[in-house]
DSSP file (Angstrom, degrees, kcal/mol; ACC not computed):
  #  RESIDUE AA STRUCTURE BP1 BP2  ACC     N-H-->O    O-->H-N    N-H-->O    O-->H-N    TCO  KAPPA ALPHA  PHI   PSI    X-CA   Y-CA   Z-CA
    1    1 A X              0   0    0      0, 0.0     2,-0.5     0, 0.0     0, 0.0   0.000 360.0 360.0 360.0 165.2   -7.3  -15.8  -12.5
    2    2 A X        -     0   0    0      1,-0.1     2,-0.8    12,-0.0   138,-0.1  -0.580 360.0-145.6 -81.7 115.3   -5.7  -13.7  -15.4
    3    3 A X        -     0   0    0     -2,-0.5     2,-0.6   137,-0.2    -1,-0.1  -0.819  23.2-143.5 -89.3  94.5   -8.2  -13.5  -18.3
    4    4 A X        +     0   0    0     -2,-0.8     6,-0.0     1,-0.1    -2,-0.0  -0.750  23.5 178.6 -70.5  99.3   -5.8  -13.6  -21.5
    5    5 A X        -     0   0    0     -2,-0.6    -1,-0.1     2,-0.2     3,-0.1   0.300  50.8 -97.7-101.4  26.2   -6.6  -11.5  -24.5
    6    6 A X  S    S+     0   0    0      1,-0.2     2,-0.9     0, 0.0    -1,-0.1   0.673  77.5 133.2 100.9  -4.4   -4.1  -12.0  -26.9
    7    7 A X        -     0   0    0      2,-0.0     2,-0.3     3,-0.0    -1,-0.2  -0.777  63.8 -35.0-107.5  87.6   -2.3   -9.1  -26.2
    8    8 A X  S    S-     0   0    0     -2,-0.9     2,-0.7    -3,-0.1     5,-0.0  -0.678 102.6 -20.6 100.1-164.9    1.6   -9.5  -25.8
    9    9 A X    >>  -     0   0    0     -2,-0.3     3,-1.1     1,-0.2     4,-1.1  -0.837  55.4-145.5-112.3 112.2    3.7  -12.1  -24.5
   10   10 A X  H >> S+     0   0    0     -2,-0.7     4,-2.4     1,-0.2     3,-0.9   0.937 101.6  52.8 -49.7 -47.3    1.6  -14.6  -21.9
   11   11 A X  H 3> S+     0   0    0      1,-0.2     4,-0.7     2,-0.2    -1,-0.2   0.897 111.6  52.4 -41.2 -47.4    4.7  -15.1  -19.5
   12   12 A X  H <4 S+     0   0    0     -3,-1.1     4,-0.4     2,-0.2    -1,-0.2   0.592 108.1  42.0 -15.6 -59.9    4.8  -11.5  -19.5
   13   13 A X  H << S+     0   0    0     -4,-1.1     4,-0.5    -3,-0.9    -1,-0.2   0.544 112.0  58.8 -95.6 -14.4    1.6  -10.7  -18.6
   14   14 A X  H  X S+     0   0    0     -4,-2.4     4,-1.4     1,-0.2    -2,-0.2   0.857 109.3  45.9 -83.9 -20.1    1.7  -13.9  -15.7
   15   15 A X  H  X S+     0   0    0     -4,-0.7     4,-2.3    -5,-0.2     3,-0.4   0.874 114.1  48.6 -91.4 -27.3    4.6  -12.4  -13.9
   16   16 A X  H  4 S+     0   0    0     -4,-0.4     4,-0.2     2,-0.3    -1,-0.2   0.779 116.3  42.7 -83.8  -6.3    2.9   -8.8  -14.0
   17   17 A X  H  > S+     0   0    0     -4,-0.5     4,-0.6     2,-0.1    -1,-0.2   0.728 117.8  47.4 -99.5 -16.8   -0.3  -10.4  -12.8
   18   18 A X  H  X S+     0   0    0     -4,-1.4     4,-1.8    -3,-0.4     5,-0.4   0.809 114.1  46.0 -84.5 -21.1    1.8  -12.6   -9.9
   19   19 A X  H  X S+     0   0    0     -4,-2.3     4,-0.9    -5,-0.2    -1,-0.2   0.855 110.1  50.6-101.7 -21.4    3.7   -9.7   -8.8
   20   20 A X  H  > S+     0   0    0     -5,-0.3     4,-2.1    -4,-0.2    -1,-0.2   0.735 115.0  52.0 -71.4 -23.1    0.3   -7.2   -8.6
   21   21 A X  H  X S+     0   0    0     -4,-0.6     4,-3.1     1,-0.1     5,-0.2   0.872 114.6  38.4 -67.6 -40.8   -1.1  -10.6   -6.4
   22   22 A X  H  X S+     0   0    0     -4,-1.8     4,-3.3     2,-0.2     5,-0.3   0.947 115.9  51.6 -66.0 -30.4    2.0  -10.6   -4.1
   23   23 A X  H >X S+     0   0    0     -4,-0.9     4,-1.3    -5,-0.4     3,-0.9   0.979 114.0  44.3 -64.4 -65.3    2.0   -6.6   -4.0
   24   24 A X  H >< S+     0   0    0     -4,-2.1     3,-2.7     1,-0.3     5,-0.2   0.784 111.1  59.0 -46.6 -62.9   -2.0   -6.7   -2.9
   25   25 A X  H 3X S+     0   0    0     -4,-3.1     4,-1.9     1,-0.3     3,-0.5   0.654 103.2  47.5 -30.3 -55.0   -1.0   -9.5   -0.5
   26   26 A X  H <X S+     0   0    0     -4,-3.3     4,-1.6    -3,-0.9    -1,-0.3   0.701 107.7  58.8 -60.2 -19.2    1.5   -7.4    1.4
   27   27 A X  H <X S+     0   0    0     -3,-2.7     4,-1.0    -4,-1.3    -2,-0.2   0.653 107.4  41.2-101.3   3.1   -0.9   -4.8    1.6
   28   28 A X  H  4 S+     0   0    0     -3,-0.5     4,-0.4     2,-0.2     5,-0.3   0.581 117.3  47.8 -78.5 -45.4   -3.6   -6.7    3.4
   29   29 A X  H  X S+     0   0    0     -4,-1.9     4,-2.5    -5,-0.2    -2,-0.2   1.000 111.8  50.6 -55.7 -56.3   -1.0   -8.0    5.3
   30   30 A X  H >X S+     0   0    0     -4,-1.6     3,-3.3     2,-0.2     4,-1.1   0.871 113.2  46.6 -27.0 -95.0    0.1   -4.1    5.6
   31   31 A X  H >< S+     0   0    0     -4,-1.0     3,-3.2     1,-0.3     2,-1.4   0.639 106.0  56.3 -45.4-113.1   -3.6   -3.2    6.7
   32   32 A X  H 3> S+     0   0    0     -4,-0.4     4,-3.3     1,-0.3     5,-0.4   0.648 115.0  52.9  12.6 -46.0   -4.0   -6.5    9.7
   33   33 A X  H <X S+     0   0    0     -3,-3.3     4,-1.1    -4,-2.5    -1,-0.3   0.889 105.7  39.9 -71.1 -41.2   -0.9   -4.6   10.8
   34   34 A X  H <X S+     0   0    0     -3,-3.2     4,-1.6    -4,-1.1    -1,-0.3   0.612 116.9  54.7 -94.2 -12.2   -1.8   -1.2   11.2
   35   35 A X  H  4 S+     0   0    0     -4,-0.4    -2,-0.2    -3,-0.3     5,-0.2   0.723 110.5  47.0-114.1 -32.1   -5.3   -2.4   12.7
   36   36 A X  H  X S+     0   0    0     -4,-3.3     4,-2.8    -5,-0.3     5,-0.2   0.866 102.8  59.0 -71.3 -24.0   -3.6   -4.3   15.2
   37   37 A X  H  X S+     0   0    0     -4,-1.1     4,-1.0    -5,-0.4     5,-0.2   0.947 103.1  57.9 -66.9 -35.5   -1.2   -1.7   16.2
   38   38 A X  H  < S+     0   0    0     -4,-1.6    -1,-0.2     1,-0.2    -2,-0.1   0.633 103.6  53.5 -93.3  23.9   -4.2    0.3   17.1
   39   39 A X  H  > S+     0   0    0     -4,-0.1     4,-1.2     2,-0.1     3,-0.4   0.580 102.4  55.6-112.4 -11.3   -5.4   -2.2   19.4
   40   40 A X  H  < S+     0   0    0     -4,-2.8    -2,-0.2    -5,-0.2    13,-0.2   0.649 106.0  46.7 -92.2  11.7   -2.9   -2.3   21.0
   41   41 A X  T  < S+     0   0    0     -4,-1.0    -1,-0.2    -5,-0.2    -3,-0.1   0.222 105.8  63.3-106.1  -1.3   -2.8    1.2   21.7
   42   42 A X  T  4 S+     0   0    0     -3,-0.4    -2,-0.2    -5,-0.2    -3,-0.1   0.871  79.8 119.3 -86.6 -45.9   -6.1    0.8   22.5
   43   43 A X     <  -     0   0    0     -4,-1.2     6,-0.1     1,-0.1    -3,-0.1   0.667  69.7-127.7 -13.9 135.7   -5.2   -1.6   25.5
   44   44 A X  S    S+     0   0    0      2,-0.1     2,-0.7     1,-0.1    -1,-0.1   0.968 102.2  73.9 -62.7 -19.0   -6.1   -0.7   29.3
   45   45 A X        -     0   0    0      1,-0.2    -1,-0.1     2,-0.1    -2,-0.0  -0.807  63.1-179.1 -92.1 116.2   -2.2   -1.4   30.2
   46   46 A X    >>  +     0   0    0     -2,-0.7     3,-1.4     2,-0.1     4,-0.6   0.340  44.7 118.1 -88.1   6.3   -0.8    2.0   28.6
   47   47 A X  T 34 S-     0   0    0      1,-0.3    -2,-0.1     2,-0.2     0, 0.0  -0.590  96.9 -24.0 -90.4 142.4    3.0    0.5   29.8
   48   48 A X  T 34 S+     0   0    0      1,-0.2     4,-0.4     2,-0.1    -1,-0.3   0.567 110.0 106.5  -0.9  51.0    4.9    0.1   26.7
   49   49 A X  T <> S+     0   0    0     -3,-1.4     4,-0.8     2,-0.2    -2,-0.2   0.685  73.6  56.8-115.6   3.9    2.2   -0.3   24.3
   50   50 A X  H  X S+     0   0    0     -4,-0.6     4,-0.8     2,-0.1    -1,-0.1   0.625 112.7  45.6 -79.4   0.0    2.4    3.2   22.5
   51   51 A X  H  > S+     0   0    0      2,-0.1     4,-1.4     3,-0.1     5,-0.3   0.644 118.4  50.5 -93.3 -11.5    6.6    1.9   21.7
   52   52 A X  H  > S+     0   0    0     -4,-0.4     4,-1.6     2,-0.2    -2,-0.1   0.873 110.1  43.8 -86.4 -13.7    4.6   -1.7   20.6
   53   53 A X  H  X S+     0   0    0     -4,-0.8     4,-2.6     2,-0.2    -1,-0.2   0.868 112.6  53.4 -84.3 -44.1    2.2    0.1   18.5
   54   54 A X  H >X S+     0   0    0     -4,-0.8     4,-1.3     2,-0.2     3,-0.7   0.994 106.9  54.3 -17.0 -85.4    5.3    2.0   17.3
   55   55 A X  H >X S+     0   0    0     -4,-1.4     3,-2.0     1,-0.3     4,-1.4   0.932 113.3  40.9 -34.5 -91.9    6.9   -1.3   16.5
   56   56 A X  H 3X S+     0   0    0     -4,-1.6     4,-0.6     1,-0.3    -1,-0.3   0.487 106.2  52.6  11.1 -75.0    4.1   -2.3   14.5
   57   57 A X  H <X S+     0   0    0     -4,-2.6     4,-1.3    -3,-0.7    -1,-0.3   0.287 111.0  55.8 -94.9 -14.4    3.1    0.4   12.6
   58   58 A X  H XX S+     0   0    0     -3,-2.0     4,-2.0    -4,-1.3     3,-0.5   0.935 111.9  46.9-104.4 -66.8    7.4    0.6   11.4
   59   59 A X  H 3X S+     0   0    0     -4,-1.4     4,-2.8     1,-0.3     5,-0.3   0.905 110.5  48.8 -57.6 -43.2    7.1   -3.1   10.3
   60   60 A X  H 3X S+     0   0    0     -4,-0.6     4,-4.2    -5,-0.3    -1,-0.3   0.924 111.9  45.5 -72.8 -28.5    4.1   -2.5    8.5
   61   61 A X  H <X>S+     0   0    0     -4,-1.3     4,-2.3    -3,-0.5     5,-0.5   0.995 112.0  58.2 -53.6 -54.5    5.5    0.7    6.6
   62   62 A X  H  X5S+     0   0    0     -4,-2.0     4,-1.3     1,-0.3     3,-0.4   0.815 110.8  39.1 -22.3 -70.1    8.6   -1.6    6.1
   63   63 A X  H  X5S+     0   0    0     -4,-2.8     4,-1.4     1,-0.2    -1,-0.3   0.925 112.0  57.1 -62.4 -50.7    6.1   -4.1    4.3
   64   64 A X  H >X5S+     0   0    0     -4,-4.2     4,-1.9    -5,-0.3     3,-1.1   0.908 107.4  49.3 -34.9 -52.8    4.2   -1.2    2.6
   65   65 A X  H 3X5S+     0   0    0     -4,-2.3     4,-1.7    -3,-0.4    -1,-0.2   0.742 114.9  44.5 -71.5 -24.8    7.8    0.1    0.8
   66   66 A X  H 3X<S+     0   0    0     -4,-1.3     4,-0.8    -5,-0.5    -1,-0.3   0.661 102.0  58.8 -97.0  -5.6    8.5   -3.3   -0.4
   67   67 A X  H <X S+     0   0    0     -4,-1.4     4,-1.1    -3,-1.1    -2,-0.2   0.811 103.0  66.9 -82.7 -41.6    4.9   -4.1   -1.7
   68   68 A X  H  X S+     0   0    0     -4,-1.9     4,-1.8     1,-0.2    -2,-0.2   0.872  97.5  52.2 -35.2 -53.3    6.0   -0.5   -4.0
   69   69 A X  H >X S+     0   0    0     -4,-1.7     4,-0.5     2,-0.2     3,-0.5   0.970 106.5  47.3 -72.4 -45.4    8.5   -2.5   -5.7
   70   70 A X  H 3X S+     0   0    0     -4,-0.8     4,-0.9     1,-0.2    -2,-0.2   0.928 119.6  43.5 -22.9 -72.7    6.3   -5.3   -6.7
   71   71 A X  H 3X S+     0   0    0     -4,-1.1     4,-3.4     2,-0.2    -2,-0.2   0.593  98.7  70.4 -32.5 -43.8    3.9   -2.5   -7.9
   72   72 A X  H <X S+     0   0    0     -4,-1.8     4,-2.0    -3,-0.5     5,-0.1   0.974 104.3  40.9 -54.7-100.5    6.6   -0.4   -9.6
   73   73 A X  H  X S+     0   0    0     -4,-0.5     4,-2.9     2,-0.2    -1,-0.2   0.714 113.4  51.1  27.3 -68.3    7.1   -3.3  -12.7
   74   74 A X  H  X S+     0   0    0     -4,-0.9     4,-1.3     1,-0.2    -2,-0.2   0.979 117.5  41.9 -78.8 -54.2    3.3   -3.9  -13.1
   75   75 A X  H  X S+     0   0    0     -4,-3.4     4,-1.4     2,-0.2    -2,-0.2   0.884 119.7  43.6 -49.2 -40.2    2.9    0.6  -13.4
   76   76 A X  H  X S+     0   0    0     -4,-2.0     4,-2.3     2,-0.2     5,-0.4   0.996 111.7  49.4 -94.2 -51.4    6.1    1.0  -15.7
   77   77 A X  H >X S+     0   0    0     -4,-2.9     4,-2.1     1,-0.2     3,-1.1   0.863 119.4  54.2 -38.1 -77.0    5.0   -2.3  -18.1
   78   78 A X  H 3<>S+     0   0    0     -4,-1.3     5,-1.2     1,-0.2    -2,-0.2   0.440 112.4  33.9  44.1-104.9    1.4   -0.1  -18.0
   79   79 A X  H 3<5S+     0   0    0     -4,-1.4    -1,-0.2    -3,-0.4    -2,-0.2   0.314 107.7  59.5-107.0 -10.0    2.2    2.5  -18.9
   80   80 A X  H <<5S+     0   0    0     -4,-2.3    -2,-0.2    -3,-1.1    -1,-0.2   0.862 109.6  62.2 -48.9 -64.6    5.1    1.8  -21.6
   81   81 A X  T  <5S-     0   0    0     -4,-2.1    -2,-0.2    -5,-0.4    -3,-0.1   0.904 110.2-131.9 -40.3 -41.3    1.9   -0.1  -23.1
   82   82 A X  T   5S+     0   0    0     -5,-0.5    -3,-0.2     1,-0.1    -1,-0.1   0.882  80.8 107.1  82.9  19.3    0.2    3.1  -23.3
   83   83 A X      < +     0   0    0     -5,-1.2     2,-0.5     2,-0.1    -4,-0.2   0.121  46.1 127.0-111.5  14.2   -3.2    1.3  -21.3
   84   84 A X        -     0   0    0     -5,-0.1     5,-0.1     1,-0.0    -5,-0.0  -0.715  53.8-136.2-104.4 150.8   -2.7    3.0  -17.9
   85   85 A X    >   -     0   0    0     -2,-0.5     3,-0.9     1,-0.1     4,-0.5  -0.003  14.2-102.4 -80.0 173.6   -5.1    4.4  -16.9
   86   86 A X  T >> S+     0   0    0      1,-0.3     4,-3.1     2,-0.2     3,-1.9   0.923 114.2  54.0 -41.5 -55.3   -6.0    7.9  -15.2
   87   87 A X  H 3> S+     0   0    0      1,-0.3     4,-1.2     2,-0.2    -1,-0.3   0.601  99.6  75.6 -81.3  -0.7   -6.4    6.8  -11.4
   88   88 A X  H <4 S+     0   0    0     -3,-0.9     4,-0.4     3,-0.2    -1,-0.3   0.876  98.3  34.7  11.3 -95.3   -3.1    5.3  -12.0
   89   89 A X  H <> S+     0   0    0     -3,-1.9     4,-2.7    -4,-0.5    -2,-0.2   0.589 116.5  56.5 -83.8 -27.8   -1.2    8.1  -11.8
   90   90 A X  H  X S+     0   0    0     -4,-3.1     4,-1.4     1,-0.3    -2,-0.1   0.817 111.6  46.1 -71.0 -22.0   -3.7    9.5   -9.2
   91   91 A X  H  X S+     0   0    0     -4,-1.2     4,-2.0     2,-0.2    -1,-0.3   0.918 109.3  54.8 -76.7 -46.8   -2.9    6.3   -7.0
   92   92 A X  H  > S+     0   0    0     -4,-0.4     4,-2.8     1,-0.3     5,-0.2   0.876 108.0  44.9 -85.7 -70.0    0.4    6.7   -7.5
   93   93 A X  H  X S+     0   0    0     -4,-2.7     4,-1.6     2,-0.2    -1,-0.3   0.935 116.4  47.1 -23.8 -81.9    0.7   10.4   -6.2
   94   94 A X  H  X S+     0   0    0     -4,-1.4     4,-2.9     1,-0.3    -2,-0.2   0.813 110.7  52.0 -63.9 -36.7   -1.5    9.7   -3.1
   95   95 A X  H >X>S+     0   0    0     -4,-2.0     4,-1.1     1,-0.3     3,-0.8   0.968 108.5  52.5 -70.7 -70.8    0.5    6.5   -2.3
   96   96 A X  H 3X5S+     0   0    0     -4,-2.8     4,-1.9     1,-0.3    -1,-0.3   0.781 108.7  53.5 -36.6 -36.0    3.9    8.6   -2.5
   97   97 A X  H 3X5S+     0   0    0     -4,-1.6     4,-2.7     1,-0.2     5,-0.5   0.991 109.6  41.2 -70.9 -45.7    2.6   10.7   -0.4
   98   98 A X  H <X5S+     0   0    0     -4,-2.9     4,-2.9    -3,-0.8    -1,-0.2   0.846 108.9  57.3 -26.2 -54.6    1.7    8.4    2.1
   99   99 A X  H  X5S+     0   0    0     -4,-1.1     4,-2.4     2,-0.2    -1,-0.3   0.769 112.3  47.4 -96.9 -33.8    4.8    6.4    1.9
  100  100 A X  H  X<S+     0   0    0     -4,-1.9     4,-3.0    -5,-0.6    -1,-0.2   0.999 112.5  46.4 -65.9 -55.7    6.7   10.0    2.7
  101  101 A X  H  X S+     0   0    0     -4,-2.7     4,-2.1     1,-0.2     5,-0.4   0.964 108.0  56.0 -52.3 -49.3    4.6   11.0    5.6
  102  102 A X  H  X S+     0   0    0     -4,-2.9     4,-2.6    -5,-0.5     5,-0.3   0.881 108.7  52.3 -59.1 -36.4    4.9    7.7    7.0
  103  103 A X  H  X S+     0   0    0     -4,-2.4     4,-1.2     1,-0.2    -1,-0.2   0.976 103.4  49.9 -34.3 -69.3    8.6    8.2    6.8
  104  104 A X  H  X>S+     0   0    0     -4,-3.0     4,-1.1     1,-0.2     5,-0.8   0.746 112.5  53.1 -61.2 -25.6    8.8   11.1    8.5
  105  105 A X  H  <5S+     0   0    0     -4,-2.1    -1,-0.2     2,-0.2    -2,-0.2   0.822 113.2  42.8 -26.6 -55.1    6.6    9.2   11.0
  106  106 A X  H  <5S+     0   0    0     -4,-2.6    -2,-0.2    -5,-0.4    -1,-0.2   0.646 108.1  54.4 -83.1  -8.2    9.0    6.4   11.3
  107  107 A X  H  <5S-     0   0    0     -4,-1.2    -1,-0.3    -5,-0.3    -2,-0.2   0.849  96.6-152.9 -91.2 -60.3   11.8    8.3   11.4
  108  108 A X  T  <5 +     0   0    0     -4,-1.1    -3,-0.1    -5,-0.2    -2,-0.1   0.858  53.6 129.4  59.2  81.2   10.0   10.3   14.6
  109  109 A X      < +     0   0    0     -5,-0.8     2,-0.4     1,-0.2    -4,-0.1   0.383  42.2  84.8-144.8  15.5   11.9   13.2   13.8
  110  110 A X    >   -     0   0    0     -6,-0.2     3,-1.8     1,-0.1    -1,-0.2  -0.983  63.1-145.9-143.0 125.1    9.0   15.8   13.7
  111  111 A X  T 3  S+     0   0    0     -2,-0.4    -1,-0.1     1,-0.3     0, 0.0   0.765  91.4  75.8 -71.7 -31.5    7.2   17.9   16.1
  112  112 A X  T 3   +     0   0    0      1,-0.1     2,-1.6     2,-0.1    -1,-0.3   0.721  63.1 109.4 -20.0 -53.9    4.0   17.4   13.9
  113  113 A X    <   +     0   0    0     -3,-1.8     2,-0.2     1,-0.1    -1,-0.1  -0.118  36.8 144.6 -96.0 108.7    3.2   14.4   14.7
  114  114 A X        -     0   0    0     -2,-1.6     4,-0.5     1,-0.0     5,-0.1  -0.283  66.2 -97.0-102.1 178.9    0.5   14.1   16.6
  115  115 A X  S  > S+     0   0    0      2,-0.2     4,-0.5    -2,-0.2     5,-0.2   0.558 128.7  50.5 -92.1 -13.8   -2.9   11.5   17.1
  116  116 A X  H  > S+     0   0    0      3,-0.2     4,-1.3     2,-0.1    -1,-0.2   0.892 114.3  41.3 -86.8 -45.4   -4.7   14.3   14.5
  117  117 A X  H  4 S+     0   0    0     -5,-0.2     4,-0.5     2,-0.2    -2,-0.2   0.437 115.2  47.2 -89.4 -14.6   -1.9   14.1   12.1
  118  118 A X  H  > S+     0   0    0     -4,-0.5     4,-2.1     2,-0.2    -3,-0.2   0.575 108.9  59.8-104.5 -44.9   -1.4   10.2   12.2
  119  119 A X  H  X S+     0   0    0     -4,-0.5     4,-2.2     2,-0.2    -2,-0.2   0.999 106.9  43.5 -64.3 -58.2   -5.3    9.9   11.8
  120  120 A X  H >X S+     0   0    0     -4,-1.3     3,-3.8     2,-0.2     4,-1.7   0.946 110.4  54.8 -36.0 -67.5   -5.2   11.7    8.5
  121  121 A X  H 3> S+     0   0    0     -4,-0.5     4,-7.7     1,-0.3    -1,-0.2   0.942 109.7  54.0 -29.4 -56.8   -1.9    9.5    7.4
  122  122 A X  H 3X S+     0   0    0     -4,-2.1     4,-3.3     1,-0.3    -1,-0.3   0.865 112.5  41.1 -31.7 -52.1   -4.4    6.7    8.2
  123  123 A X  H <X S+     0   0    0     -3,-3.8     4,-1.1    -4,-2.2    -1,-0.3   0.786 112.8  47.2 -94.9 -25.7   -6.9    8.0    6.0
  124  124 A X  H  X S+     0   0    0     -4,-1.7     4,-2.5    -5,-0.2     3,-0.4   0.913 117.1  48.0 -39.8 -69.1   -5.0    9.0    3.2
  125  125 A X  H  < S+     0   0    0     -4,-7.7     4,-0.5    -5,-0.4     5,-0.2   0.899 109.3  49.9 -45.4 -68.0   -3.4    5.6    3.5
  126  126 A X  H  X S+     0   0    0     -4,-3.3     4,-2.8     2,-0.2     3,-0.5   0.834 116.6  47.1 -30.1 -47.7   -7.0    3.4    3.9
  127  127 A X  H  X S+     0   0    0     -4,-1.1     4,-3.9    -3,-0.4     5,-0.3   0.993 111.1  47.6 -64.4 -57.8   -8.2    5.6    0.4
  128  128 A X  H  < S+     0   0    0     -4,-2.5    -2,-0.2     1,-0.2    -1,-0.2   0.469 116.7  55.7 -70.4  10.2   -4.5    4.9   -1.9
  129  129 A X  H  > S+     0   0    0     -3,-0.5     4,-2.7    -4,-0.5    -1,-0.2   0.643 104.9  41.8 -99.8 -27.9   -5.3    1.4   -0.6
  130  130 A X  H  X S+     0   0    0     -4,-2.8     4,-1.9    -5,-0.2     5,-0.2   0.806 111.3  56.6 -90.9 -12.6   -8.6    0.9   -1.8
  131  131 A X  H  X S+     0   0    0     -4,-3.9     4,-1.8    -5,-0.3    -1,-0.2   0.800 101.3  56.6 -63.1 -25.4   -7.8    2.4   -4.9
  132  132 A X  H  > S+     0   0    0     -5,-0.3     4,-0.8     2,-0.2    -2,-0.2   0.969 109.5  48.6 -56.8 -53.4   -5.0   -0.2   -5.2
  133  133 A X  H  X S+     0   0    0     -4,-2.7     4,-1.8     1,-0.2     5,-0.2   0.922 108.2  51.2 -61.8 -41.8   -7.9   -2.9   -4.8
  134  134 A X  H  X S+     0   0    0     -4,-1.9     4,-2.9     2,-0.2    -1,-0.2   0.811 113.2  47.7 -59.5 -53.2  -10.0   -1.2   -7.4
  135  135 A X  H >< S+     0   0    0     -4,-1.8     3,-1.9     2,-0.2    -3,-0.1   0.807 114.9  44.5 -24.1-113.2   -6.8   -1.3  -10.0
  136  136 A X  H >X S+     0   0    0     -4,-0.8     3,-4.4     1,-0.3     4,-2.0   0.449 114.7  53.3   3.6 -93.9   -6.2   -4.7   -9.2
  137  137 A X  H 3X>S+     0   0    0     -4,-1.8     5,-2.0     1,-0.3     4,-1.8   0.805 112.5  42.8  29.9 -96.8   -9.9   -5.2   -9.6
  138  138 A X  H <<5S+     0   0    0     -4,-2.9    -1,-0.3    -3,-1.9    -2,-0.3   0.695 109.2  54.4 -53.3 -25.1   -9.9   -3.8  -12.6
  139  139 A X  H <45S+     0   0    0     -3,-4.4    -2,-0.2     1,-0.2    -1,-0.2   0.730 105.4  52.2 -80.8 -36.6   -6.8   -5.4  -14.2
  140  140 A X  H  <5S-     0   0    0     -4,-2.0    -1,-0.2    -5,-0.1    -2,-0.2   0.436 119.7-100.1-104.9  21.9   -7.7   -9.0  -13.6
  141  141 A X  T  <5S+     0   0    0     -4,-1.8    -3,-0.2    -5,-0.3    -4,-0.1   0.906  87.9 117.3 110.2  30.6  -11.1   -8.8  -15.2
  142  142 A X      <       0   0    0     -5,-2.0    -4,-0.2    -6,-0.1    -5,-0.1   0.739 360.0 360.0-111.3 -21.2  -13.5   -8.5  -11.8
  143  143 A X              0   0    0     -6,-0.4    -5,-0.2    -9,-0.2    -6,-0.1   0.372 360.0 360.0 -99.4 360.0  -14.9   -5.1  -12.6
């Protein structure tokens, strides 16, 4: 729970700690998503399960872009405050990039994209997500 220190207006600080719970929450959900699409691309029956892994992996960006705006709020309150921190900004970067490539993914509009080029996305994604938790982490008082 949100550890209050005095600092600001308490209502304030409970919507900017419920909307960093919901955000994380879509992005677990986010992650379940992307780890089932690749079993089901794992699957012995190859007959439509790279368009279900497709499918999938498009709802879960879907969920990603809308956990942002949660996030968005909790970053600009932040950093108005003048308390955000370095790895921030550094999450903040990696996640735009992510959220672009994964466009141009979802989009399927690029010759690029390849099982080489989607594993990177992957990994890129999997890092600006445990940096989310480590934020998060850090904000409500567990590190």
């Amino acid at each position: 729970m949100l550890k209050w220190k005095g600092r600001g207006n308490l209502a304030l600080e409970m919507i900017i700690y419920n909307l960093r719970t919901i955000s994380l929450g879509l992005q677990i959900v986010v992650l379940l998503i992307f780890l089932l699409s690749l079993i089901v691309l794992q699957k012995k029956t190859k007959k439509g399960s790279i368009k279900r892994h497709g499918k999938l992996t498009t709802g879960g960006y879907v969920l990603a872009v809308l956990s942002v705006l949660f996030m968005l709020y909790s970053a600009y309150n932040v950093a108005i405050a003048g308390r955000a921190l370095s790895v921030i900004y550094i999450h903040g970067l990696f996640g735009a990039i992510s959220l672009i490539f994964g466009f141009i993914f979802v989009i399927n509009r690029w010759k690029w994209k390849t099982r080489k080029n989607m594993r990177i996305l992957l990994a890129l994604w999997v890092l600006t997500f445990s940096g989310g938790v480590l934020i998060y982490l850090t904000f409500i008082g567990k590190l």
